[in-house]
N, C-alpha and C positions, 0 to 999 in steps of 0.2 A: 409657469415658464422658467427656465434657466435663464439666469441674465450671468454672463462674465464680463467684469469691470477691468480691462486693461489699463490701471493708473499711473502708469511710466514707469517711472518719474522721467520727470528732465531729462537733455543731452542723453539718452538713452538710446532707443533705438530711431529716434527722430521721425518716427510716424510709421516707418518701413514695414514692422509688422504689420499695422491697419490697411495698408495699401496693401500687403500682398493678397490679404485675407479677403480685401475686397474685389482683387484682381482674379480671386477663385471664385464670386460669389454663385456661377451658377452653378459650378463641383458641390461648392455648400449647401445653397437650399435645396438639393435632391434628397444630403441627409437631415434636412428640416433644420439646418442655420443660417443664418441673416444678419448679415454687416453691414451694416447700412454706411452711408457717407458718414463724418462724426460732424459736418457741416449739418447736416438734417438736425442732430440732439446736442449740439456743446452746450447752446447755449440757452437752451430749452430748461434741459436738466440741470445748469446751473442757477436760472432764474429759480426753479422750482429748490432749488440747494435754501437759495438765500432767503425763501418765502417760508421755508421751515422756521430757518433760524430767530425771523421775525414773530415765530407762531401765526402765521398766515396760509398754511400750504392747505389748500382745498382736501376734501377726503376725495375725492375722486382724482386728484391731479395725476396719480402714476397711474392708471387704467391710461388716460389721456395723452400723457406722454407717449405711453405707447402704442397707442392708434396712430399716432401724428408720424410716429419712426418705423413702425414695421415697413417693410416692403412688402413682402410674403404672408399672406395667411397660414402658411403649412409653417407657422417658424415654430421650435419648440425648444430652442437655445436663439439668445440674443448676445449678438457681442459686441460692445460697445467699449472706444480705445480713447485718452485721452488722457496726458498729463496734466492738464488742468481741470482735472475734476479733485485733485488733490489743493492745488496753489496755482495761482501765478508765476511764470517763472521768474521773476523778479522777489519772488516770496519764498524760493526755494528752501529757504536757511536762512535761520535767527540763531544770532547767539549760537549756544549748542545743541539746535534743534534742524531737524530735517523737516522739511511742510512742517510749518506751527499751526495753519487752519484745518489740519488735515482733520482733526476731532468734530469741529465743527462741520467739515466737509463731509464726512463719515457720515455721524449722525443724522444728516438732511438724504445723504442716498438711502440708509437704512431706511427711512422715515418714505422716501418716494417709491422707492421698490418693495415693500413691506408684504405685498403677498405671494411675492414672487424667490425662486430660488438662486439665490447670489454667490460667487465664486468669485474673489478678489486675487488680480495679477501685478504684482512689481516686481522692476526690474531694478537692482542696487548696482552704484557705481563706488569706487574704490574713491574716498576725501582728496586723495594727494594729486587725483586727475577733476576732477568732478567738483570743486573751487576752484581752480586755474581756469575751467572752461566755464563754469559758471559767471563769474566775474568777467571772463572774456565778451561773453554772452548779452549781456547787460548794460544800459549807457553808464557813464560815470557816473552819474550821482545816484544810479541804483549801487553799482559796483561798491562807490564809499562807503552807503547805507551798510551793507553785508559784512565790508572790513571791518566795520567801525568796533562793532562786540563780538567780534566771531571766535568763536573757543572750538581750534578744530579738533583738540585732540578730545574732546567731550562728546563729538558729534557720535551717534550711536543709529546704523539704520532699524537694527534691529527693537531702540525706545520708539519709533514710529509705529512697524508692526504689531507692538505692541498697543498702542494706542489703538488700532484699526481690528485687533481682536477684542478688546475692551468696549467698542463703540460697537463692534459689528460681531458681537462673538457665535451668532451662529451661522458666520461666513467663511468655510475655508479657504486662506492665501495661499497663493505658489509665489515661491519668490523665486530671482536667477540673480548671479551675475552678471553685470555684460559683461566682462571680460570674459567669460567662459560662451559666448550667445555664441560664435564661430563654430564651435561644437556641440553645440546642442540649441542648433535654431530650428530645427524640423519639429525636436522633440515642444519647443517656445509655441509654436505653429499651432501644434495636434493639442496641448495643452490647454491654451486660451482657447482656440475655434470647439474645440470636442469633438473633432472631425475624424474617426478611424474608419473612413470607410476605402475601396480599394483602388479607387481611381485616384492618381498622384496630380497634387498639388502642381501648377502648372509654377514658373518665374522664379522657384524658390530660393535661387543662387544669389539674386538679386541684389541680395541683402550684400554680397561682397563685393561689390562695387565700392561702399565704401572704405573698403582694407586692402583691396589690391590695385594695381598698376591696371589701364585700362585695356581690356581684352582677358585679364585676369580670369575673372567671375566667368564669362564667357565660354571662357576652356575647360574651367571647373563643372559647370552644368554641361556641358557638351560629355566629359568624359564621366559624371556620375550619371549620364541618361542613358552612356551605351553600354555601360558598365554589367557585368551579372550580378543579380542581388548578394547582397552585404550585409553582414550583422554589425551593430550599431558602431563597434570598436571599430571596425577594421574602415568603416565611411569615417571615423576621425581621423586614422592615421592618414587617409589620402586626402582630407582638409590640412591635415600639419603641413603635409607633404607641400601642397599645394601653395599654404600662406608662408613657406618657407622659401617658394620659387618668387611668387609674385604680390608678395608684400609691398605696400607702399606705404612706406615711414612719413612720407611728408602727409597721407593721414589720417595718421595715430596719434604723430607727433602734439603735445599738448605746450601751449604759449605757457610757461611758467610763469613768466615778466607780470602776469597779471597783481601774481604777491610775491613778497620776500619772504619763500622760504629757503631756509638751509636744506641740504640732502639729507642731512637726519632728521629734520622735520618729516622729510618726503618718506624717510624709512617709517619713522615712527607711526606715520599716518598709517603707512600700507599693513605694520605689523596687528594694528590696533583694528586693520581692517578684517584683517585676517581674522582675527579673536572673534571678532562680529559676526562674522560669517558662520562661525561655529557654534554662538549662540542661536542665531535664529535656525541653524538644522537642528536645535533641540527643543524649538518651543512647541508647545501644544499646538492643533491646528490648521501649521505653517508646513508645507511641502515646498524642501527646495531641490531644485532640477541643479544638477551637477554630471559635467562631463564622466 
């Protein structure tokens, strides 16, 4: 079976993919995919994580697992979504590390899904929003914990990736931006689910809800449904269009107040992010989706 591993990360897309995904699920299992709730396996497949790590995981435990989570008999791609198959979100970031258990983490799924065929999905968020919200996120004496040794300008997403082709190397990753997910969330969709068949994804606006003024998203699915078909560019330009009418800053807006950074910290972070970005579209393996 195909299994695709949706591992967020964090503050990402806040589950929204997983919901839409399962909001389609009878469109899905017609072409033999199954999203099951992530309430059915978080914590299934995480117990089974940490029963590796003990040297305890039964040889039969992934068959097991996934009897327990199928819906469908006819599945032949599984898609299973959860930022905490990586960390905790209080475990986000160490030092200048992204997920530090992520290896271990790895290792234990490699180890449960082992005869099965695995496809790993993250989505990367730019250091100079993605600590402000993380810290936000978190209670205070998580938040200290995080200040205490954090080296942002070291933090690298693409040393994790790396770590996850090391542990999992015969698993191809797609990474994305989120800042780039507004234009390119259909392609986020068809990517993780493997869904190209011809009947459309039902809700799929949804997702803008959280970036525009309320009624926003609404107008936007209302006029991309009556719309005549579109080549992929020209459905951006009428998303610019549209986050250009009915944007809402207050939220994008990111609490900085969490840490003292300077604006050239903020630059520095973003440039460094940049560079990153350019790494991981050169690594073996890794396919990143760009607008």
């Amino acid at each position: 079976m195909d299994i695709a591993l949706h591992l967020g990360t964090h503050l990402t897309d806040d589950g929204r993919l997983r919901n839409c995904l399962t909001h389609n699920q009878a469109i899905l299992q017609k072409d033999g995919i199954d999203v099951p709730d992530a309430a059915s396996y978080r914590t299934s497949i995480l117990e089974a994580v940490k029963s590796h790590a003990k040297g305890q995981l039964a040889p039969d435990a992934g068959a097991i697992l996934l009897d327990s989570i199928l819906t469908t008999e006819r599945a032949n791609r599984l898609v299973l979504s959860t930022a905490r198959f990586l960390s905790p979100l209080p475990s986000a970031v160490r030092r200048a590390q992204f997920c530090p258990m992520a290896e271990q983490r790895v290792q234990g799924l490699r180890a449960v899904f082992a005869d099965h065929d695995v496809s790993l999905f993250l989505a990367i968020r730019n250091p100079a929003s993605f600590i402000p919200a993380l810290l936000g996120a978190v209670n205070e004496e998580q938040a200290g914990v995080i200040r205490g040794d954090l080296e942002p300008t070291a933090l690298r997403w693409s040393n994790l990736v790396r770590t996850l082709r090391d542990q999992f190397p015969e698993a191809p990753i797609t990474v994305w931006c989120d800042e780039d997910t507004p234009f390119i969330w259909e392609d986020i969709l068809h990517a993780v689910s493997g869904y190209h068949g011809t009947e459309p994804l039902s809700r799929v606006y949804d997702w803008f809800d959280t970036v525009m003024v309320d009624g926003g998203a609404t107008k936007l699915a209302t006029y991309m449904d009556n719309a005549p078909p579109m080549e992929r560019a020209q459905k951006q330009r009428v998303i610019a269009a549209f986050l250009d009418k009915f944007c809402d800053e207050d939220k994008i807006d990111i609490d900085v107040s969490t840490i003292d950074w300077s604006e050239d910290m903020v630059d520095l972070l973003s440039e460094l992010y940049d560079e990153d970005v350019m790494t991981l579209g050169a690594m073996d393996g890794v396919t990143l989706l760009q607008p």
